[in-house]
Each structure stands twice: as C-alpha cells, then as structure tokens.
C-alpha positions as CSV (number, residue, x, y, z in Angstrom):
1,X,2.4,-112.5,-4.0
2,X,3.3,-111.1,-0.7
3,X,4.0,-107.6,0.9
4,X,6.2,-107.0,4.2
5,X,5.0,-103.5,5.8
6,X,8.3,-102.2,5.9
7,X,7.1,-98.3,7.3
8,X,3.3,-97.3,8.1
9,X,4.5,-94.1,9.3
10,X,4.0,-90.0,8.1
11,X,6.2,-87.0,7.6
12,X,5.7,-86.5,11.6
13,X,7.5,-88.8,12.8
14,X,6.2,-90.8,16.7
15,X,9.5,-92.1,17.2
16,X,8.2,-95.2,17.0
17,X,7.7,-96.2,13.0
18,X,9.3,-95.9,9.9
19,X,8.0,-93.5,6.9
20,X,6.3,-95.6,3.8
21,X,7.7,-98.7,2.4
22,X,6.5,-102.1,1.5
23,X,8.0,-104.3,0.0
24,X,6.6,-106.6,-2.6
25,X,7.8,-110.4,-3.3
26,X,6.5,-112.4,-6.3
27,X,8.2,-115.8,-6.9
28,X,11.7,-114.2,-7.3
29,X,11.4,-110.9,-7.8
30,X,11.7,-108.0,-5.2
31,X,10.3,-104.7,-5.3
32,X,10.4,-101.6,-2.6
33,X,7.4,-99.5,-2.8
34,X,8.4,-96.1,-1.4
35,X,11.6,-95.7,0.7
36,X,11.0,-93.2,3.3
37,X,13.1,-92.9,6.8
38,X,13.6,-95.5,8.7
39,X,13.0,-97.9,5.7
40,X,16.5,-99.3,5.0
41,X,17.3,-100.6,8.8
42,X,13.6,-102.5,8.2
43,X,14.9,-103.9,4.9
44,X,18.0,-105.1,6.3
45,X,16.2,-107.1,8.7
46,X,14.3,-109.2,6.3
47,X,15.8,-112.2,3.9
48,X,15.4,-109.5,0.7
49,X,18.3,-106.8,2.5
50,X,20.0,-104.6,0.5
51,X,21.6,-106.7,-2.0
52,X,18.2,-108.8,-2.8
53,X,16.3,-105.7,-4.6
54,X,15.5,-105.9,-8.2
55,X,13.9,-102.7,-8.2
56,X,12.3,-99.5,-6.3
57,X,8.5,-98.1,-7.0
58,X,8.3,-95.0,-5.9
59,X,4.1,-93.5,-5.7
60,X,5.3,-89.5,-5.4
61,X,9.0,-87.4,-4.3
62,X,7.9,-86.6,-1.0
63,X,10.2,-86.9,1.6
64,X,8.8,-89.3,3.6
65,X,8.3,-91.7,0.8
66,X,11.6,-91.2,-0.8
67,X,14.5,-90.2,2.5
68,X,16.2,-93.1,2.4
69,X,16.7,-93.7,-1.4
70,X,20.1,-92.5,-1.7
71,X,21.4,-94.0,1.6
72,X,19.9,-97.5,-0.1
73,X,21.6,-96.7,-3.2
74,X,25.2,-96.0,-1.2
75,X,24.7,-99.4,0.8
76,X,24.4,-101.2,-2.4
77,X,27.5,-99.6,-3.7
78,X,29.6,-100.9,-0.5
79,X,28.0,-104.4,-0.9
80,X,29.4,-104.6,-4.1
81,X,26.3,-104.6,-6.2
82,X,27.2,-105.1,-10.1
83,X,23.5,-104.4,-11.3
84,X,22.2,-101.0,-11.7
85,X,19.1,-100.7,-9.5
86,X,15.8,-99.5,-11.5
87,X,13.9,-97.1,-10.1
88,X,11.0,-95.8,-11.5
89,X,8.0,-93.4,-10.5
90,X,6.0,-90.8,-12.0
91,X,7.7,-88.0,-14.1
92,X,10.0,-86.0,-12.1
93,X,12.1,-89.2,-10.7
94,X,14.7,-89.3,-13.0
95,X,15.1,-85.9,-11.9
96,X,14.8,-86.5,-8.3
97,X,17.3,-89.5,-8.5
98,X,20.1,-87.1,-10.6
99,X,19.4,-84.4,-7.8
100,X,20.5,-86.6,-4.7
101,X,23.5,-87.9,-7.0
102,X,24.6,-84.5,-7.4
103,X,24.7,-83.5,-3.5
104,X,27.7,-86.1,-2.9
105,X,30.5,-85.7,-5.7
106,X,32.3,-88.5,-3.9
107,X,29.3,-90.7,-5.2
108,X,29.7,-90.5,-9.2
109,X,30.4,-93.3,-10.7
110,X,30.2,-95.7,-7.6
111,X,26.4,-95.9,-7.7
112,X,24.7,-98.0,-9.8
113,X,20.8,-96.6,-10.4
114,X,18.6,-97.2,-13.4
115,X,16.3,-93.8,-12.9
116,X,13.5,-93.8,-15.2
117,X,10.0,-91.8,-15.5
118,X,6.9,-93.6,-15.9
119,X,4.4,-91.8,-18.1
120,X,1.2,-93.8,-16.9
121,X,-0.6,-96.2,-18.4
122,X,0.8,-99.8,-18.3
123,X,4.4,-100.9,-17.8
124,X,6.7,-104.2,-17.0
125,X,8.7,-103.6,-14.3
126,X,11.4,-106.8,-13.6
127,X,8.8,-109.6,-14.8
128,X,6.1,-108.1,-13.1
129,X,2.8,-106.3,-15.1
130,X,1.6,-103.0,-13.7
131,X,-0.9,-100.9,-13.9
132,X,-0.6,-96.8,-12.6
133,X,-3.9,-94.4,-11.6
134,X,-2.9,-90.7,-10.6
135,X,-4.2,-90.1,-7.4
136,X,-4.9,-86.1,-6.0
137,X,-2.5,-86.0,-3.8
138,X,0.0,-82.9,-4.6
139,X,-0.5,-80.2,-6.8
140,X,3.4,-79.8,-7.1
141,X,4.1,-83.2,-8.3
142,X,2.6,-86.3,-9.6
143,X,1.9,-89.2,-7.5
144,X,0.9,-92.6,-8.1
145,X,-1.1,-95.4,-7.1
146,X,-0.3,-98.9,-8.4
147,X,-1.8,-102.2,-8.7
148,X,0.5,-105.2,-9.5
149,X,-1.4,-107.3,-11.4
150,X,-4.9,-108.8,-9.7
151,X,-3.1,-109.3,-6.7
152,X,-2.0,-105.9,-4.8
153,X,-2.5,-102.4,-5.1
154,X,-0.7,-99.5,-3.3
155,X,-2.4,-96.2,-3.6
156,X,0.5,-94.0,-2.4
157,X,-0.5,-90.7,-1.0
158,X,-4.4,-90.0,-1.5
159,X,-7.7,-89.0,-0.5
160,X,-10.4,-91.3,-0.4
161,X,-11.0,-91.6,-4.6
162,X,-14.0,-93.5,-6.2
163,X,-12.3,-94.1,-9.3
164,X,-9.1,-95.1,-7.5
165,X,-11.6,-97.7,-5.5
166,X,-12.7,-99.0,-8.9
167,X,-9.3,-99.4,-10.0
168,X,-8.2,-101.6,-7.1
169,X,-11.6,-103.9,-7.2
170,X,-9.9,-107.3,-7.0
171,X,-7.0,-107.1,-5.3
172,X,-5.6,-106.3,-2.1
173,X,-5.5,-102.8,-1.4
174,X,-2.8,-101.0,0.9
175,X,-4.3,-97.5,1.8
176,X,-4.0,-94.4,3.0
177,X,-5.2,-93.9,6.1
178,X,-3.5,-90.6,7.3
179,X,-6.0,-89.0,9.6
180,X,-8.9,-89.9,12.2
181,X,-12.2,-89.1,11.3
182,X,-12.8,-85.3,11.8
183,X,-9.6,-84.1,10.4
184,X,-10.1,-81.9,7.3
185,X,-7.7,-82.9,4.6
186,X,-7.8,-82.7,1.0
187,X,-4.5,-84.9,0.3
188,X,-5.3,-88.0,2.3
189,X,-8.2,-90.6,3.6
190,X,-9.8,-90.6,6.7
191,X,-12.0,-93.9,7.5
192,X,-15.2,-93.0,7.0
193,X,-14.0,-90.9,3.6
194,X,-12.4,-94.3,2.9
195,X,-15.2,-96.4,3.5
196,X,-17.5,-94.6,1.6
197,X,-15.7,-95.5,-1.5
198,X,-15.1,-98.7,-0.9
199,X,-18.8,-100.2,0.0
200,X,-19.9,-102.5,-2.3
201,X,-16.8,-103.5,-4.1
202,X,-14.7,-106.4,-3.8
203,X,-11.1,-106.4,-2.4
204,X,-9.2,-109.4,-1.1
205,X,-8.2,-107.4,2.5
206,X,-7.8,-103.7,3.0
207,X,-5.0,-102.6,5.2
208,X,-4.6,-99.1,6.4
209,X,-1.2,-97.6,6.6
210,X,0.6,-94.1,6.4
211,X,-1.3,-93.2,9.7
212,X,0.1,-89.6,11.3
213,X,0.3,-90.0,15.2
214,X,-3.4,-89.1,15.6
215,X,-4.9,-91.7,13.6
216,X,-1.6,-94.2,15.3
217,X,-3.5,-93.2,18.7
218,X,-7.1,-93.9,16.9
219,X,-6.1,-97.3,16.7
220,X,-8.8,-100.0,16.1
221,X,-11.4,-96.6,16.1
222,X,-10.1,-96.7,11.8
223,X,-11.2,-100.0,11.3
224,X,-14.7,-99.3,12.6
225,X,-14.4,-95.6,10.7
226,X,-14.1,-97.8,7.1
227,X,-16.7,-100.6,8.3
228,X,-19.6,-98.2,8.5
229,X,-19.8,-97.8,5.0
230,X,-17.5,-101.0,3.6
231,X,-18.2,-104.5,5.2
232,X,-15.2,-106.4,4.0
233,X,-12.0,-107.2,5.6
234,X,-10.4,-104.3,7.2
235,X,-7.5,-104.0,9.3
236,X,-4.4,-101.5,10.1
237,X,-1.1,-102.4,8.7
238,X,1.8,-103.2,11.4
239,X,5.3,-103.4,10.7
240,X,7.2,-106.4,10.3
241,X,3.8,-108.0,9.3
242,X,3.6,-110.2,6.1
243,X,0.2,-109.6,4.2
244,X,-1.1,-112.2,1.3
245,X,-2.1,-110.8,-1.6
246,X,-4.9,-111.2,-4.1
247,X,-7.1,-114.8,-4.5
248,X,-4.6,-117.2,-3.9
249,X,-1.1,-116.9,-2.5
250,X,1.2,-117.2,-5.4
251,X,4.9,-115.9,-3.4
C-alpha cells in the first residue's frame, strides 16, 4: 500500500498548500481520504485523476476536509463517469453529500454519488478492510480516524489520544500535527502532546500533516517536539510525496 499527500494544509489557508487529502493506492484500488481545497488540482496531477477513484473516506464534514467534494463530484460527471462514486464517513455524510446536491438544481440527476454513513466498527470499503476509532475532535459532529488494514492509519482531526495511539500500533500512521508546541488546543496535537502518546509503541513511520501556518513555520522544530518522548521514525508530510505503508510495500 501507498499514500500520495495530496493537502497537509488547515482551515487558514498560507497560500501555499492544499487542505487535507491523501490518497490511498492498494493494488488497484483508489481511495481519497478527505477532499479539502485545493485537493482536486493535486488529484488531477497524479496517474489516479478524477476518473481513477473508486471511492472517497471522509474523517469529519469540516470544511477544510470536505470543500472540494462536490466540485470532484461535477468533474466526474463531465468525464463521463458511469459508476456512482461511494462516499462514506461518519453519520452525518449522507446528509452532508444530499445538502451540496441540493445547492445546484442544475446538478440532479447528472451526478453519480453513492453517499452512505458509517456507524463504526469494521467495514469493507471497495476490496479494502477497515477499521474506524472516534477521535475528540468536534463536539458538533463525529469524526473519524481510520486504519486500513495493518498497513496505514489516518487519524483525521484529533488531539494527541492514547487509545487512538494503540489503535494505530503497527502501521503507518498519518497525524495531526496542527500546532507548535505551546499552543493550547483541545481539538488537535501538538508534538510533544503527540509524542507522549506515541513512546514505546511500534509504528512503521509517523508523518505529520494538517499543520496551520505556525507549526508550517516550526518546520523540522515538530519532528524534534514528537522525538522527545517517541524515538521512531518521524517526519513532516510534504505534498506531492509518496509514503510506503505498513511492513512491506504491497501497492
């Protein structure tokens, strides 16, 4: 399995990055976790596009994780795409999806979505096994971490979460690192928050990503945050990069 950083940036925006999106490739199948702004234009630009999707993850509503669903819906209308496109997330999506259908009359019946809630627990999504934690992220919505089989977890929008830590023991683990040490937040990591629940566990790489401009300006001051407490692999998610996932590289 592989994931291409599609967006590493926040709701502010640096002019610079996209919002979140990654998107995962195993064997065939292709699957866009979170589709914030800027995300479709970095899509187009790899192999996958537009057309290549089998389906869209999305951790929580938030606009900066979900901005440029409906204009990825619409481009896959004027390609000519036959399939519906799934899109799943915690409950609320299906809602979500019917709500950005409903701004554009001109829309109904042209687009082609698959909108579907996920309760928690296990699922399947295309041919892939996944597995959701809740993170404490929102208290007006649900959000989502997931972890795609023992090869890649995504926790979404979080704080720094022991049990989330446990859940992603294995794999590699694409987190939020939202703020530089010293910022008070109670919806997102910093890196020594991060670290702290993180040391002694195992992960094949941690890479940090949905950074607002301060911790963009921190830089490699993040990395050294989450390596006072955890001593593995650590490094800051760029776009356009292409990360390995899990033990062995199986994409």
């Amino acid at each position: 399995m592989r994931a291409t950083v599609l967006g590493t940036g926040s709701a502010l925006p640096d002019g610079e990055r996209a919002q979140s999106g990654l998107l995962v490739r195993d064997g065939a199948t292709r699957i866009l976790v979170d589709c914030g702004s800027g995300v479709l234009e970095r899509l187009a630009r790899t192999e996958t596009g537009v057309t290549g999707l089998d389906a869209v993850c999305l951790t929580h509503g938030h606009v900066d994780h979900v901005s440029d669903l409906l204009p990825l819906l619409k481009a896959r209308w004027l390609a000519d795409c036959a399939d519906a496109l799934p899109v799943v997330g915690p409950p609320g999506t299906t809602e979500l999806v019917d709500g950005l259908l409903d701004v554009h009359d001109y829309l109904a019946g042209r687009v082609r979505v698959d909108a579907r809630d996920i309760a928690g627990g296990a699922f399947t999504l295309v041919d892939l096994d996944v597995e959701t934690y809740e993170t404490a992220h929102s208290t007006s919505m649900r959000s989502f971490a997931y972890r795609f089989g023992d090869a890649l977890t995504v926790s979404g929008d979080t704080p720094a979460d022991p049990g989330l830590a446990a859940f992603a023991a294995g794999t590699t683990l694409v987190h939020d690192c939202s703020f530089p040490d010293g910022h008070a937040s109670d919806g997102h990591a910093t890196p020594r928050e991060l670290g702290r629940v993180l040391a002694g566990r195992n992960y094949h790489g941690v890479s940090l990503t949905h950074r607002y401009p301060d911790a963009e300006a921190a830089g490699d001051a993040l990395v050294a945050g989450v390596r006072e407490h955890y001593d593995g692999d650590v490094t800051v998610a760029h776009e356009g990069e292409t990360i390995r996932c899990g033990p062995t590289d199986t994409g």
